[in-house]
C-alpha positions as CSV (number, residue, x, y, z in Angstrom):
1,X,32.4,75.5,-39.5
2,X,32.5,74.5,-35.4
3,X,28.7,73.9,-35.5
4,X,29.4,71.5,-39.2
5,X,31.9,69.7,-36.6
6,X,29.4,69.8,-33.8
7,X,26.8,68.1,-35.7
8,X,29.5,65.2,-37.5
9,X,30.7,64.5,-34.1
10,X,27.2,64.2,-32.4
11,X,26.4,62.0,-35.5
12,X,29.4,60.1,-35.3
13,X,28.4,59.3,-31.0
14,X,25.0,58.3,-32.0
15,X,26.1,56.0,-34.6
16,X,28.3,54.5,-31.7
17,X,25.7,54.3,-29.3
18,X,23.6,52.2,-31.7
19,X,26.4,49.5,-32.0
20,X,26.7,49.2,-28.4
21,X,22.9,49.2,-27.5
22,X,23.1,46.2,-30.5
23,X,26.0,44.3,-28.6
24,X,24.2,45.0,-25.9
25,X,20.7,43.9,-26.6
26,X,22.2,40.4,-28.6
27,X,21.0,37.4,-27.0
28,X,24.1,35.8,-25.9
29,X,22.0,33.1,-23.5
30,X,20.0,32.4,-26.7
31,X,23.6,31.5,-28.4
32,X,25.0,29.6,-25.7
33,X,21.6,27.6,-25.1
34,X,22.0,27.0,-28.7
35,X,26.0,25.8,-28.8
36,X,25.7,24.0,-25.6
37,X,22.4,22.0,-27.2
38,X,24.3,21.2,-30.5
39,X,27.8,19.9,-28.3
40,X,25.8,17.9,-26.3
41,X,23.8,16.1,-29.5
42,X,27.4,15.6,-31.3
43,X,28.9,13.6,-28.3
44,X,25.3,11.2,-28.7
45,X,25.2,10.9,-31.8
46,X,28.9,9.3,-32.0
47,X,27.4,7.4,-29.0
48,X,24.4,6.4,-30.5
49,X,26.0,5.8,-34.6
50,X,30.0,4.8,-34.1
51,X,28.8,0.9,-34.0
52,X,26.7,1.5,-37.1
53,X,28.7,4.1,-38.8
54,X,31.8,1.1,-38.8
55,X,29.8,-1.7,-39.7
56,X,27.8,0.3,-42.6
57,X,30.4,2.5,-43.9
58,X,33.5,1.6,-42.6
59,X,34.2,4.8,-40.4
60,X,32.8,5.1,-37.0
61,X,33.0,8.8,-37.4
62,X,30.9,8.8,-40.7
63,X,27.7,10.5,-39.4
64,X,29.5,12.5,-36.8
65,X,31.9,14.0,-39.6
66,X,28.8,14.7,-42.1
67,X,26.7,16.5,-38.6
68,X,29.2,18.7,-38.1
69,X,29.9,19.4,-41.8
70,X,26.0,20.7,-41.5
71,X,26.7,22.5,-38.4
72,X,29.4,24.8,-40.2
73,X,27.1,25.5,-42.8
74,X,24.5,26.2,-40.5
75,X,26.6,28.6,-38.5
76,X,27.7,30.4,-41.7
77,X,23.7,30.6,-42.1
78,X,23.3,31.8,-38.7
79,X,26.2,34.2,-39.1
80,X,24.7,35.5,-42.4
81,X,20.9,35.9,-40.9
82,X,22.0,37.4,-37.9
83,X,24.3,40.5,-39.4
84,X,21.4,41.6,-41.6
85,X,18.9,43.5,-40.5
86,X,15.8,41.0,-40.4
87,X,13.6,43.5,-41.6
88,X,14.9,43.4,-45.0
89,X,13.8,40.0,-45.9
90,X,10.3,41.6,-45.2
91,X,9.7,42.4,-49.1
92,X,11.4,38.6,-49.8
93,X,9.1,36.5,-48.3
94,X,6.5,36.0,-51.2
95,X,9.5,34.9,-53.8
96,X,10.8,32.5,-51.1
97,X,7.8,31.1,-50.3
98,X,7.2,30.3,-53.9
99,X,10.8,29.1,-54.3
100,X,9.7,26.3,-51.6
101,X,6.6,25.4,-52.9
102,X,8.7,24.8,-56.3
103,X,11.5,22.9,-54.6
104,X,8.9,20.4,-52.6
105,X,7.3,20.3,-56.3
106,X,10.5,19.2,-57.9
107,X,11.5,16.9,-55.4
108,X,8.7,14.6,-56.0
109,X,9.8,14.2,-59.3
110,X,13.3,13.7,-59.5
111,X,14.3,13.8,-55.6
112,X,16.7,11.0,-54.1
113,X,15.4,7.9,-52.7
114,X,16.3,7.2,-49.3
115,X,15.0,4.6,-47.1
116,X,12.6,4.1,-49.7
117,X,11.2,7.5,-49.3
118,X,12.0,10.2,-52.0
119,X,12.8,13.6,-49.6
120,X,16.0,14.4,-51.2
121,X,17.3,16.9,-53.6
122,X,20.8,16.8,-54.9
123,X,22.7,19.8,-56.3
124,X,26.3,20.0,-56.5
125,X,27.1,16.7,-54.4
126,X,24.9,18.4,-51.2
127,X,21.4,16.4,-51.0
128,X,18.9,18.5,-48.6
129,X,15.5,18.4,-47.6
130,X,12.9,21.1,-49.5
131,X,10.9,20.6,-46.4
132,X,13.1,22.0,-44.5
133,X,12.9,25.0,-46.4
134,X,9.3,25.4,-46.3
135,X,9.3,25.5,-42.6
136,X,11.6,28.3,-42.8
137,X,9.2,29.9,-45.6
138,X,6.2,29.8,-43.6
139,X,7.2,31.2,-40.8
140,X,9.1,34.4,-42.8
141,X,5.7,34.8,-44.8
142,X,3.2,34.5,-41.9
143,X,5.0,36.6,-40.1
144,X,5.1,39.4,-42.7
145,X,1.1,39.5,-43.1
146,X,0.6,39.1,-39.3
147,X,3.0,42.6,-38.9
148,X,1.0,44.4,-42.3
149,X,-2.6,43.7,-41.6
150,X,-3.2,42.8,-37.8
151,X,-6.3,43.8,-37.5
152,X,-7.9,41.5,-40.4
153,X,-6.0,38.3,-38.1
154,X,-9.0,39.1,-35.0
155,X,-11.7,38.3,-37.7
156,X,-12.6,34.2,-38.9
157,X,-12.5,35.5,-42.4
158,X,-9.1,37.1,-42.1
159,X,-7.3,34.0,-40.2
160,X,-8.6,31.7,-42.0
161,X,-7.5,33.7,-45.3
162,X,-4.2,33.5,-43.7
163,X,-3.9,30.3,-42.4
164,X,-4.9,29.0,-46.5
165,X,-1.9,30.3,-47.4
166,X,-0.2,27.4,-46.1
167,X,-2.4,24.7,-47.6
168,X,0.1,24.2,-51.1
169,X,3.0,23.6,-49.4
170,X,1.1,21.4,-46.7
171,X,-0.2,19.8,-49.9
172,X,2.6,19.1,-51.9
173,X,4.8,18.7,-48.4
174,X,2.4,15.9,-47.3
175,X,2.1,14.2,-51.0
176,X,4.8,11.9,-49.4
177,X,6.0,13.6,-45.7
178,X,2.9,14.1,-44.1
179,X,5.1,14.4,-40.3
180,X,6.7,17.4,-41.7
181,X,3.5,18.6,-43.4
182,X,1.6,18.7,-39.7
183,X,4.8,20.3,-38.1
184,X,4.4,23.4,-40.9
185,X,0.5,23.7,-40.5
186,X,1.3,23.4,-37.1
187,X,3.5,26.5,-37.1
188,X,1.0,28.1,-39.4
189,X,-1.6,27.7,-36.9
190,X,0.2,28.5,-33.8
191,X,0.6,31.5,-35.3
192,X,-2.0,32.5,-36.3
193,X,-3.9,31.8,-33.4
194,X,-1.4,34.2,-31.0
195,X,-2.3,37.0,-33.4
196,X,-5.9,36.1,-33.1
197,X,-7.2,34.9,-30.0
198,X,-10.0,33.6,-30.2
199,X,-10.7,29.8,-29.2
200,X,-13.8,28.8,-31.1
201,X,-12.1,29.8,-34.6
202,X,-9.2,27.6,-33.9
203,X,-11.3,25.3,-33.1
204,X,-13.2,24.7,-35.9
205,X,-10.2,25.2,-37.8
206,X,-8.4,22.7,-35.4
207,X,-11.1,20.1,-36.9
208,X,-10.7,20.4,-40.0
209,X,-7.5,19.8,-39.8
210,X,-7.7,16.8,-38.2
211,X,-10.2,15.7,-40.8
212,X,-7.2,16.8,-43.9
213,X,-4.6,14.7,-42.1
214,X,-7.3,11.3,-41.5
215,X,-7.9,11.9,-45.6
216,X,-4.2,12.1,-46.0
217,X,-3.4,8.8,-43.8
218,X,-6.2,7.2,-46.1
219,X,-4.7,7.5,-49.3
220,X,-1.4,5.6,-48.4
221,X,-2.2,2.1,-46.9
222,X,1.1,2.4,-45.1
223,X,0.3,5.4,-42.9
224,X,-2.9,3.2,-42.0
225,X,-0.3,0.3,-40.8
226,X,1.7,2.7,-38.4
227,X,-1.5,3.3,-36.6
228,X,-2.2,-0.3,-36.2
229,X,1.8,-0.5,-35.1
230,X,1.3,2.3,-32.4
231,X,-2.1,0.5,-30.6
232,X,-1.1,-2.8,-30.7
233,X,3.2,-2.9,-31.3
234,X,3.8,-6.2,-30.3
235,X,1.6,-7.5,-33.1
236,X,3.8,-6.2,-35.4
237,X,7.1,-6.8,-34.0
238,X,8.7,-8.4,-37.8
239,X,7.4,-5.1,-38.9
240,X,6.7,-1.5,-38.5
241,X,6.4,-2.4,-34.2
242,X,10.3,-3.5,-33.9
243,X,11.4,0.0,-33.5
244,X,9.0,1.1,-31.1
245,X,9.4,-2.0,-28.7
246,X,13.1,-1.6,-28.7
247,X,13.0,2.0,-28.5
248,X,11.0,1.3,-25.6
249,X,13.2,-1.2,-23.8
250,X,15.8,1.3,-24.2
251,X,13.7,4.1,-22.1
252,X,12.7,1.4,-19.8
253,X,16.3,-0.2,-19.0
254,X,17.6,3.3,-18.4
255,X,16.7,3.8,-14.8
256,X,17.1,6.9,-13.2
257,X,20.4,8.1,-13.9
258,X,21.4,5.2,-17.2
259,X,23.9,3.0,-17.5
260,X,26.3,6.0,-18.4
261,X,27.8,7.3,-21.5
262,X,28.5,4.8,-24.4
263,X,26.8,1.7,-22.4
264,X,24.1,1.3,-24.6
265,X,22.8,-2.1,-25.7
266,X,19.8,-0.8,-27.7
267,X,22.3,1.3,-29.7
268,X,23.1,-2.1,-31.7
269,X,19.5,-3.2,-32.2
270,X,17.4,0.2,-32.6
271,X,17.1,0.6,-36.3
272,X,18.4,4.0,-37.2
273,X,19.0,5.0,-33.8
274,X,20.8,8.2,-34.3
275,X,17.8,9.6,-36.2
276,X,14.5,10.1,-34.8
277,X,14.7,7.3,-31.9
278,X,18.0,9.0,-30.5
279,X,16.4,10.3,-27.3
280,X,15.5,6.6,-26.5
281,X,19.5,6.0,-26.8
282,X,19.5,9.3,-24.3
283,X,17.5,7.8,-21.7
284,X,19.7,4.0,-21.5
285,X,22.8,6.2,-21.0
286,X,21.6,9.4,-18.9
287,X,18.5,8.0,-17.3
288,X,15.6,9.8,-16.6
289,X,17.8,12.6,-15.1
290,X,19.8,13.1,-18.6
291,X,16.2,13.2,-20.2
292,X,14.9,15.5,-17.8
293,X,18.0,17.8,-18.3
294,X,17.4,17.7,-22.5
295,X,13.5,19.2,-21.7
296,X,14.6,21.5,-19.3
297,X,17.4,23.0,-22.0
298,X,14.6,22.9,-24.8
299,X,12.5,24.8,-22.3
300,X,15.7,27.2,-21.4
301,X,15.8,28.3,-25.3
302,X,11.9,28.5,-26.1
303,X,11.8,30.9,-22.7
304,X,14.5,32.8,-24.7
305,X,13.0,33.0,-28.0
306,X,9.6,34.1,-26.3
307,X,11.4,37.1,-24.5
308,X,12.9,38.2,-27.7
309,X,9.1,37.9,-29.2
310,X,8.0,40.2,-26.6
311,X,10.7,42.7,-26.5
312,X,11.0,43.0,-30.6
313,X,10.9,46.1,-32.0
314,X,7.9,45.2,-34.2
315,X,5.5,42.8,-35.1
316,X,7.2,40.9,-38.3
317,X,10.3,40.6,-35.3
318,X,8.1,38.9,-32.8
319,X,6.2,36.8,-35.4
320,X,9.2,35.8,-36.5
321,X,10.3,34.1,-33.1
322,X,7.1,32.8,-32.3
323,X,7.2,30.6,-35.3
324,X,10.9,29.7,-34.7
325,X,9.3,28.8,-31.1
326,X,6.6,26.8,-32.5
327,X,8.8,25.4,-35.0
328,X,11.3,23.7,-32.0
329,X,8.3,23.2,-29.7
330,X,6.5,20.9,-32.1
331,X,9.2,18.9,-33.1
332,X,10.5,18.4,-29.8
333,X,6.9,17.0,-28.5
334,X,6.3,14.9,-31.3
335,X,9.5,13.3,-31.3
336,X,9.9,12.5,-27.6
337,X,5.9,11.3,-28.2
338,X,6.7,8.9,-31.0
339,X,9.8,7.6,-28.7
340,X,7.6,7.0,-25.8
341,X,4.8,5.4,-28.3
342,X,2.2,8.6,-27.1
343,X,1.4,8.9,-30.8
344,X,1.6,6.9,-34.1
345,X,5.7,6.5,-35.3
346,X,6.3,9.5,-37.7
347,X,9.5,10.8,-39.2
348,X,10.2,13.8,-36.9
349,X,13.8,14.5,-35.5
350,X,15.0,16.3,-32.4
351,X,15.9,19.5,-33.0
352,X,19.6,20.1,-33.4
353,X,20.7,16.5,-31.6
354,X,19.4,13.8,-33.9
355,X,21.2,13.4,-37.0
356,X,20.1,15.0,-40.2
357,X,21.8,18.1,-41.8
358,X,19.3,19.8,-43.1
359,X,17.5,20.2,-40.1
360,X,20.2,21.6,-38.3
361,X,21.4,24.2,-41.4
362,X,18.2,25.3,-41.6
363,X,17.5,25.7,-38.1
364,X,20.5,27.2,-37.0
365,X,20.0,30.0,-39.7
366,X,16.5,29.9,-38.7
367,X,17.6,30.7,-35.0
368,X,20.7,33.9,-36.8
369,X,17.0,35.3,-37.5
370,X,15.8,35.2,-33.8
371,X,19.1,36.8,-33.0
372,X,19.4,39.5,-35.5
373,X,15.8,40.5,-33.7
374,X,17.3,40.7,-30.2
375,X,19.6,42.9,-31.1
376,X,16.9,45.7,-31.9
377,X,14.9,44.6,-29.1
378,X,13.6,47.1,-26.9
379,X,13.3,47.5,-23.3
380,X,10.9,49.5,-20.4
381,X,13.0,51.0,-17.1
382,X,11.7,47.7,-15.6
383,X,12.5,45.3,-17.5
384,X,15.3,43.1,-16.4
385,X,17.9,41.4,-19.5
């Protein structure tokens, strides 16, 4: 009987333990980054959309009020993805993947029309973005090969084999969103190409994706046009140009530390300025310095992401970071390249600050699973939290 009570209470401690090595091990700058990232894009985006918010729909807290509506639900997705054990969506990722491959499917077909671009489902009064969820998808099903069959990743064969897996959904994705279609190869190939590194296979693969994405720009004469809008913008300044020119005079008439918050001009004349042009709005009123300050917090919460990736308890742990890391990483340099006119305009947002629900939802529950990793994240007597 004492050694029946021995053993419950040395099972009882070590159950104990384990919660506070969990509390412990729970990335709490990763959270913060995170919170302090998403304030900071609420207070622009009133900045940037109170002057069209009134004037369009008659409430200058319109787009503010639906952003943070997303934000709950994207905590609640956080919260969710963050107190189960990640490892048990392991055996889900094949039925979600499918799920988004049927939901891009569907929404080509009856999706909502916005902007003259039809990207929308609606269900129950909530419109969202299948894309989004593919993004998600990916990352959950690469990640789940990479951690079963490592070793077939270091061959061409096996990578390749892996990296097909993607082409439906880049397929059906880039039938009409061919931005977010590169962003989920993107991830796809990113990686892949950790878990296999070798350079010449990437490369050739790196080419012929470049040659799928010029097929993809030749089948819609408008994707032709934004190329002929990025080289020579001021020819087409009635057109697809305007926004890049007076995204550009924003940047430009920032200076180094703006003309402060709220003192915009552009705000009035950028077309859809709290969408994918916001961090040209950034730049009038924070300057250079503000924009500097956005990278170097982007930067702060990949650095993060990486050292949960490389502390993880397993494989389908770290793979799952690294494509959340990818995921950010990609959207944050093509968007800031599209502002700056570095590459052709493209529909891309910046993550968590430029308006658009289901980009944050998704990515905040997105970022519950890089949490729920850290706190099974293991550490070496040298290694410093």
């Amino acid at each position: 009987m004492v050694r029946e009570q021995e053993y419950l209470t040395s099972r009882k401690e070590a159950k104990q333990r384990k919660r506070i090595k969990k509390l412990l091990n729970f990335d709490y700058t990763l959270l913060l980054i995170v919170i302090f990232i998403l304030a900071f894009g609420l207070v622009m985006l009133y900045s940037t959309s109170a002057y069209a918010a009134a004037l369009k729909r008659g409430n200058s807290i319109y787009y503010l009020k639906r952003q943070m509506f997303a934000a709950g639900l994207g905590f609640a997705g956080m919260f969710f993805s963050t107190k189960i054990d990640y490892r048990r969506w392991s055996n889900l990722v094949w039925p979600f993947y499918i799920i988004a491959i049927f939901l891009c499917v569907i929404v080509i077909f009856v999706g909502s029309t916005i902007n003259g671009q039809s990207r929308w489902l609606s269900i129950g009064g909530i419109q969202f973005q299948p894309s989004e969820i593919g993004k998600i998808a990916v990352i959950m099903l690469l990640a789940s090969i990479i951690d079963r069959a490592p070793k077939s990743q270091r061959t061409f064969e096996g990578s390749m084999k892996t990296l097909a897996l993607v082409l439906p959904l880049f397929a059906v994705v880039g039938y009409n969103n061919l931005s977010t279609a590169i962003i989920i190869m993107g991830i796809a190939f990113i990686m892949v190409f950790i878990a296999s590194p070798k350079f010449w296979y990437f490369a050739a693969a790196g080419a012929g994706a470049v040659l799928l994405v010029i097929v993809y720009i030749s089948l819609e004469g408008y994707r032709a046009g934004r190329i002929s809008a990025w080289l020579h913008p001021e020819d087409y300044i009635s057109g697809t140009g305007y926004q890049t020119l007076q995204g550009l005079y924003a940047i430009g008439s920032g200076g180094l530390f703006g003309k402060g918050l709220g003192e915009s001009m552009q705000k009035y004349i950028v077309p859809e300025a709290q969408n994918d042009m916001i961090f040209s709005i950034i730049c009038e009123e924070l300057g250079v310095f503000g924009a500097v300050c956005v990278i170097l917090l982007y930067i702060l919460l990949l650095y993060r992401l990486l050292y949960i990736a490389g502390h993880a308890k397993d494989m389908f742990g770290s793979y799952i970071c690294i494509g959340i890391m990818a995921h950010i990483a990609i959207q944050v340099i093509l968007n800031i390249a599209v502002v700056t006119n570095s590459i052709p305009n493209t529909g891309v947002t910046l993550p968590l600050i430029s308006y658009g629900g289901t980009s944050v939802a998704i990515l905040l529950t997105e970022l519950g699973l890089a949490l729920s990793v850290s706190k099974n994240m293991e550490f070496s007597e040298d290694d410093d939290v």
